[in-house]
Structures are given as C-alpha cells and as structure tokens.
N, C-alpha and C positions, 0 to 999 in steps of 0.2 A: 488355629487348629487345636483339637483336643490330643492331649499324649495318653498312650498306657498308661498305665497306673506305674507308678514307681517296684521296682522290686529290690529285694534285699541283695541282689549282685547287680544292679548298676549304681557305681559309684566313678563319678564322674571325678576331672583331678583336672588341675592347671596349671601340674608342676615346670611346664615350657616357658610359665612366667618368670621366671628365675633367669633364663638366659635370653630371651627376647630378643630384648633390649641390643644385643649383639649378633644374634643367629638369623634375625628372622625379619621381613616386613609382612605387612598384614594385606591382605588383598580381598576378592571378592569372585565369587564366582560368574562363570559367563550364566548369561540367560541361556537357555538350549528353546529351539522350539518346543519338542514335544518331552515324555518320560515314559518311557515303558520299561518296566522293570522284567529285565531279561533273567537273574541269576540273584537268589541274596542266599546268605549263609549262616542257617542261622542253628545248625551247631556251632560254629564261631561266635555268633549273636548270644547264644544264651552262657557264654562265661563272661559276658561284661553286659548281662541283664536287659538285651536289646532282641528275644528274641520276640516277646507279646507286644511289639510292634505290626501293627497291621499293615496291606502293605500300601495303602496311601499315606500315611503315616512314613514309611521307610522311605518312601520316593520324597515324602516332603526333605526329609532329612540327607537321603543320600543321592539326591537327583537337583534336588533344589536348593541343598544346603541350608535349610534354616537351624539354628544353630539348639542346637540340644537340650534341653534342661540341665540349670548347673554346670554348662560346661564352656570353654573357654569361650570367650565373645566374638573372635572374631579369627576366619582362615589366617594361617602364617604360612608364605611361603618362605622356606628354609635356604641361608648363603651357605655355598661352597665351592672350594675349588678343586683339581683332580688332575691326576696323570690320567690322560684318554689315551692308548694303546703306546704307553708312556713318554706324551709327551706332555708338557705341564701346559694346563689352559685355566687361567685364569679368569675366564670369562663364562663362571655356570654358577647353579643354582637351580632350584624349582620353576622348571619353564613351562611344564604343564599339571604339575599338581602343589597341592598345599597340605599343611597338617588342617586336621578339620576339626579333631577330640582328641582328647586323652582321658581313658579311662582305667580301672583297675579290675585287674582280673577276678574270680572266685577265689576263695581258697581254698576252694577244691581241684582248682584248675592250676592254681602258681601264685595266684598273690600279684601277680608282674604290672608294670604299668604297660598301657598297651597302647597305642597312637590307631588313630585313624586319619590313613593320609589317601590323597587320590591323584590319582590320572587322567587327565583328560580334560580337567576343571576350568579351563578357560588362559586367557594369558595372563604372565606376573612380569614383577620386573625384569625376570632371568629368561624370558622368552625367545631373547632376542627376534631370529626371522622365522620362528616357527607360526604357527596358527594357537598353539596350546591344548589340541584336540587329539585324541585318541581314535582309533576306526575300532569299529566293533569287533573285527576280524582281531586283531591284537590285545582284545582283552577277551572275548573267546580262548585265545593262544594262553592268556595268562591264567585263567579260570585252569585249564589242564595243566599246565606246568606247577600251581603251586598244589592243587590236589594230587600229582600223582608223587610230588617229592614228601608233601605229607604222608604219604601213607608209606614210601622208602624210608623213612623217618630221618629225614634230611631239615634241621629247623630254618627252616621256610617261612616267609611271610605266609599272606592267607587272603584269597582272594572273597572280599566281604561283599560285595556289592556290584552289577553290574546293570547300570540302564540304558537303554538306548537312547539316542538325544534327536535324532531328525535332520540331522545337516548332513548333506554332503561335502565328502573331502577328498582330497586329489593327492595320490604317494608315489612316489616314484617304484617302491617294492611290492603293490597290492595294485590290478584292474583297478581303473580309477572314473567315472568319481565311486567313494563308495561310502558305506553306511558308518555314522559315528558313536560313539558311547563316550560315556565317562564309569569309570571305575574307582572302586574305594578297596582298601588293600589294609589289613589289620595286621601290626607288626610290632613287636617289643622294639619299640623307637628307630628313629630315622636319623639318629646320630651317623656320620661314616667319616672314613678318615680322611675326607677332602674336607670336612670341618674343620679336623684340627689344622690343616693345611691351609688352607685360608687367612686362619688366626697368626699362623708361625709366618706366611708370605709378609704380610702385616705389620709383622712385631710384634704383634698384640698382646702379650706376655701374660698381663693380669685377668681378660679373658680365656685366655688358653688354661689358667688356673681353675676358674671358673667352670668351663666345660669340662675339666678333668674330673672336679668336685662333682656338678651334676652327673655325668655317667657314672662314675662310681654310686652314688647314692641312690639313684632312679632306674638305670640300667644294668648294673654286674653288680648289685649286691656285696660288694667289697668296701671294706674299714681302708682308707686309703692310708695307714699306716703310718711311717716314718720319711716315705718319699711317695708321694701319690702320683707321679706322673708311671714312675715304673712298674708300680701296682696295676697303673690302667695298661701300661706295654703287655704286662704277663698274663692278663687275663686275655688281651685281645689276640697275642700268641695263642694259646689254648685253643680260645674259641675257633680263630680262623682254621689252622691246621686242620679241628674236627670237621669242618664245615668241607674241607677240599677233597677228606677221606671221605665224607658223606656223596661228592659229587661221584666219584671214581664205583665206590660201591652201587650207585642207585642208577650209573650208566649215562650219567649226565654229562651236558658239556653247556653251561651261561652261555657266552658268547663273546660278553662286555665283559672280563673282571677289570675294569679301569678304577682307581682306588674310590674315585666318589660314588662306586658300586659297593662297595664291601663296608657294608656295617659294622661299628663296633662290638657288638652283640653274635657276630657272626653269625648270622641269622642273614639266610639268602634273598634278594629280593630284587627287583623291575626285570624283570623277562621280556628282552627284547627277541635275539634270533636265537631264543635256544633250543637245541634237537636231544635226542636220548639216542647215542649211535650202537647200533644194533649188535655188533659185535665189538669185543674188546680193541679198541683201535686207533693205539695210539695216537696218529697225527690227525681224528678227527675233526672236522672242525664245523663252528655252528651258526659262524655269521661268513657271507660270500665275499665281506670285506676285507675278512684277516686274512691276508693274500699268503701272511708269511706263518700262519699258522701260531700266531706270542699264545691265546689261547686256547688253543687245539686240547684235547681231551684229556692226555697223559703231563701237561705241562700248565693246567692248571694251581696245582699247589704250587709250583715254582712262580706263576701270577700271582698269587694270594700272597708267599709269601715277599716278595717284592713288595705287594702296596704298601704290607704291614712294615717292611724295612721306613719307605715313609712317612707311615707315621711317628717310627723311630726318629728320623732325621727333625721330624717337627717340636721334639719333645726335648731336641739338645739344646741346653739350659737348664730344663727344669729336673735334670737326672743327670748323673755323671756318664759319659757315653760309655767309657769301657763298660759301666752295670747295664746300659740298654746294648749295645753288643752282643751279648754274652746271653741274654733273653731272647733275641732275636736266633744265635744258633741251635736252641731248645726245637726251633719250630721242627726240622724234618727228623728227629727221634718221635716229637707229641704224633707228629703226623701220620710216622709208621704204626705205631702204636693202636691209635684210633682210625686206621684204614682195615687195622688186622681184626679189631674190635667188631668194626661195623662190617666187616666179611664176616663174620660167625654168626654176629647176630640176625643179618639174611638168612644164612642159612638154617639157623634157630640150633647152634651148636655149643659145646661150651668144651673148654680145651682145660687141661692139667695145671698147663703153665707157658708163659709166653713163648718158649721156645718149640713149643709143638705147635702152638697156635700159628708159628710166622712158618713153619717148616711146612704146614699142610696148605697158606693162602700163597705163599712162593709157586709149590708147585699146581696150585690153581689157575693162579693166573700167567703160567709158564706153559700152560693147557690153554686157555683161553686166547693168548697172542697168537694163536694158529689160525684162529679165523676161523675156523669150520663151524663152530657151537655162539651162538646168540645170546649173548650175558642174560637176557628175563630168562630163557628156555635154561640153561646151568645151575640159576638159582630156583627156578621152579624147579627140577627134577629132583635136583641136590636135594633139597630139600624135604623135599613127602620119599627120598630112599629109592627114586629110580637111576642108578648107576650102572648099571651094567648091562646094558643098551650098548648096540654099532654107533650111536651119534659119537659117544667116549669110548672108540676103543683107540689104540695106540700106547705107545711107549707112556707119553708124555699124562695122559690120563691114569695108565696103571699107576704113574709115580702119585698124581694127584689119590687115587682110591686107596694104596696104601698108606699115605698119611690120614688122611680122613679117619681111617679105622682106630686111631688115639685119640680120638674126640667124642663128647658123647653127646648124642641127637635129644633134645628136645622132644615133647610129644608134637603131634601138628594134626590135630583132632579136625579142625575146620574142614568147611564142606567145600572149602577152595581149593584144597590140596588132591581133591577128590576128581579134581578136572584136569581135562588131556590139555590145554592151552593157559600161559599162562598171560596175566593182564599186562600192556604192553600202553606204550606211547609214542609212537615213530611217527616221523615226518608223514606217511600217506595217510596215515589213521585221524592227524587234525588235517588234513585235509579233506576226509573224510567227511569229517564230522561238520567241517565249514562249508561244505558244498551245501550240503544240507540245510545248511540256514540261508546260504546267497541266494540257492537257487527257488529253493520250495517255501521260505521264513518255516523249515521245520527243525524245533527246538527238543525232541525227542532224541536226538543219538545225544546229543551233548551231556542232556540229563542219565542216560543210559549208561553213560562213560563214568560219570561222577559216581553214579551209584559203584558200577562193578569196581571202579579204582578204590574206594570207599570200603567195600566187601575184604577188598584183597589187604587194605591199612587194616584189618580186624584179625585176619588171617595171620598177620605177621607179628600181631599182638594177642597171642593166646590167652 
C-alpha cells in the first residue's frame, strides 16, 4: 500500500528495544473478518504526524496492523504481574493487546514519547482462557471515558482508534453474542507497577535497574541522580497522588485500581467498569464485583496509594527502605494539595494562599456530602457565578459562599457557560448512546457526545 507523505511531526522511535529483551514477547495480530472504521482521533493523530493518513490507509495500520514506517517491527506484548483487588497474581500480562508504535510527540505538544498500544488485538501468551477480543460496546465505553476525563483535565490515555472486526462474542456482563472491535489507545507508555513487580518477584535485580533507567530517561524526564531507584519512587509519588485528586475532582470512580493498572506515569488508563457517580458519594462504586467497596469513590487515593507502597516494596534493595518510607508518607499532604489545586481550577478560581484555598474546598465539599447538588451541576453553576439559587441554600452552603468570596473568579467568557445544563457522563447517558448503535448501527449521538464533551474541555481552558 502507498503511505501519506511523511510529515515533519511523525517521528517514529524504538526506544522499547532497550528493554525487550526482558519485558516483552513479540506476537501477531488475529486476522478479524471484516474493518470498519467506527472512531479515529485525529486531534490525537496530528501531534505524532498521523493525522494525513487517509482512512484505508488508518485501517491498514490500526485494523490490520501492518507495521508503520520506521517504526518498530514487530507487536510486543508486555510481562507483568499485579495485586488484582490485592491479591498478588502472578499469572498476567497482555492478554488482549500489544504495544504496536512508539512515537514522539510535537514540540508543540510535549516532546513525550508516546506508545500505541491496543485492545482487542487477538491472543498472546498472557491470554490464558480469554478469547483476546474486545466487544464494541466496551470500547464505545472507553471512547467516552477517556474523552470526557480529557477535557476534566485528568492525564488520561486517549482513545486513538476504534474498528469494528465482524465476529461475534459471548460475555457474561453484555446480551450476548454481540459485536466485536479492536481498539488502539495512545498513552505516554505502558510501563505500571506490576512491571517492576514482576522483575522484584524474580529477583531480577539487574533488569529492575534497567527499567528503572528506561523510565527515568523515556518516561519522567528525570536525571536519576545519586539513587535512581528513589528518584523513580518520588516521582511516581507525585504523579499518582495528582492522578487520584484528578479522579475525585472530575467525579470519577476506575473501578480496577489493581497495581498493574496504575502507570508509572500516572497517567489513567484501560477502562473497564467505570461510572461518574452523580453526586459526591463516598462509598460509590463502579464495578458490581467490588462487593466490599476497596475501590469505591472516596477510597480511591488510599488504592493508589497502596499500589505505590508496592512498588516501594519492589525497589528494596535498590534504595535504603527507611528513604523509600519516608517518600511514601509525602503521598497524602501531595495529594491534599493537588485535590485543593484541581477543585479551583474547575472552578476557574485562584485563592491568596493555600490556606484559604483548603478553607473554601473543605467547606465545598462538606456542602456536597449532603447529597442534594450533583457534583457536574455545582461545578457548572460555581462556576459562570450562579450561587444563590434554593438548590445552595442551607447552613452548609452559606459556609461554602462565604469562603468562596476570598477567591478571585477567573473570566469564563465561553459560550458554554452560557448554557442552563451542564455536559455530564452517567451510567444512563452511555447507555444511551449504545442503544443507538445496538439497535439502529446509528453512530450520530456518539459523535454528538464527543463533540459537546470536546466544547466543554475548551470551556475550561479559556
């Protein structure tokens, strides 16, 4: 087949060769019957030079996998292993996707190296009794889950690519049989701390060095200094924290934080049953499995930081434990910090100084545990200055509207703020939008969604 023309931001990279050799085997995609190319992304596409790809051209590459110009030769699927709802399982890995690219971002965009990895893509060795097949309906799910944390500004993979493949599959949680897809997902790498877990189960010491070295250099941008193992602890401290204030603020609840979920990069990623629960509420929860609620809504950062203590525990050796200890209890100060951060910045605020900042989101969200007010509907109103409204009246509101008045509001000019509804993502709304494909294959609300979620990430970026 012929390619676009090369452009001056696709620049392909095969920095994964580095660690191979220990991370990964190389596999092969399934054949699918058919390819229709349901979703591609190519404001994603055009910071890594992919987006004058036309779209049989896109389907060769992200349907059919044939392998890119210049860029690595062949799928890897990625070893790891992971506390699943913390019990250690030594038995996982990529069972239905593989890395496919790595590429480098614009420098307009970041510079970052970026992986293209997928879902769906047929079996590997880490398969075990699955099929390795994705249903449409769960990468539909995922198309809305990472578009609407993008525009919450929650660092989110990015759903790059979605085709439909032809085959019927049978689930136990979806009418069955039903329609399948393979999905491509664009992420600042697929490193997670069931890597380094894997390597430490092992003993594997001089790999463990290795991948420390590679993230540092490819991934977090850090000099690994005088002790590179705790270098890599403290940055994935930071990260994580930010990552669990970003879920809390944007209303979110994963479902899975099992540690071979959680990126080093802290950078959110595989959406399996996750919801946006509508009011602030604590013991939400977002898969029907977690009986006992480990990641329920309000007890997510206490998951995050748990996995992160693991990777702490993989890293002893290569760091004196009391200095990885002592990194490890930074996490819930970073955490309050950047929860208090990413509450202002919703609401496009800017405070004096931290202690008015924490005194006006306390009694926010001390307002909010009541139940009555709908966290999107509080940040919508907050926001464009409609506060003194019956929905906020009470005690608990007065206290929240006299701190608010030591903060000073942002403009919020946008034609979003202008509207009586604000853009939402709750359980009946993808269902919504999935009827509509099951029943009619009509692919109009989906696009509709993407767009107004899309409006409202513009809105909150003046």
């Amino acid at each position: 087949m012929e390619h676009a023309l090369p452009t001056s931001n696709y620049r392909p990279e095969q920095a994964i060769a580095e660690i191979a050799d220990f991370i990964a085997d190389p596999v092969r995609s399934a054949e699918f019957p058919t390819h229709i190319l349901r979703f591609r992304n190519d404001r994603a596409a055009a910071t890594v030079g992919l987006d004058r790809l036309d779209d049989a051209q896109w389907l060769a590459h992200f349907g059919r996998f044939e392998v890119l110009p210049d860029a690595q030769p062949e799928p890897l699927a990625l070893r790891y292993h992971g506390h699943q709802f913390r019990v250690y399982n030594p038995d996982l890995g990529d069972g239905r996707g593989f890395l496919f690219a790595q590429l480098r971002e614009s420098a307009a965009t970041g510079g970052r190296l970026i992986d293209l990895g997928t879902k769906g893509s047929g079996l590997t060795p880490w398969s075990r009794t699955a099929d390795g097949r994705l249903t449409l309906k769960g990468g539909v799910r995922e198309i809305l889950a990472t578009e609407m944390l993008e525009a919450l500004g929650v660092t989110t993979s990015r759903t790059f690519s979605l085709v439909e493949t032809g085959e019927q599959l049978v689930r136990g949680d979806e009418p069955s049989p039903t329609r399948s897809a393979v999905l491509v997902r664009m992420s600042h790498g697929h490193i997670r701390i069931g890597s380094f877990q894997r390597l430490a189960y092992h003993d594997d010491t001089d790999n463990l060095r290795r991948l420390i070295d590679y993230c540092l250099k490819h991934l977090l941008a850090r000099d690994p200094g005088e002790n590179a193992a705790l270098t890599l602890l403290e940055e994935v401290v930071h990260r994580t924290a930010d990552l669990a204030a970003s879920y809390m603020v944007a209303g979110f609840v994963h479902g899975v934080l099992n540690s071979d979920n959680i990126a080093i990069t802290g950078e959110s990623f595989d959406y399996g049953p996750w919801r946006f629960t509508p009011r602030w509420e604590p013991g939400f929860t977002a898969a029907y499995f977690d009986q006992q609620g480990l990641y329920a809504f309000a007890r997510q950062a206490e998951a995050i930081h748990w996995d992160v203590a693991q990777l702490a525990q993989s890293l002893v050796g290569l760091a004196e434990t009391d200095a990885l200890v002592e990194v490890l209890r930074r996490y819930p100060a970073i955490y309050e910090q950047r929860l208090i951060a990413r509450f202002l910045w919703r609401l496009g605020l800017d405070s004096p100084d931290e202690a008015t900042a924490r005194t006006f989101v306390v009694a926010a969200v001390e307002a909010l545990l009541e139940g009555r007010v709908p966290i999107d509907r509080f940040f919508f109103d907050w926001r464009k200055g409609t506060r003194d409204v019956p929905l906020y009246a009470g005690p608990s509101w007065d206290k929240a509207r006299d701190a608010v008045a030591a903060l000073t509001a942002r403009p919020s000019t946008h034609a979003y703020w202008q509207g009586e509804m604000p853009c939402s993502m709750h359980i009946d709304e993808v269902e919504t939008i999935w009827s509509a494909i099951a029943e009619r294959d009509d692919w109009g609300p989906l696009h509709e969604k993407v767009a107004a979620i899309r409006d409202m990430g513009k809105a909150l970026r003046p």
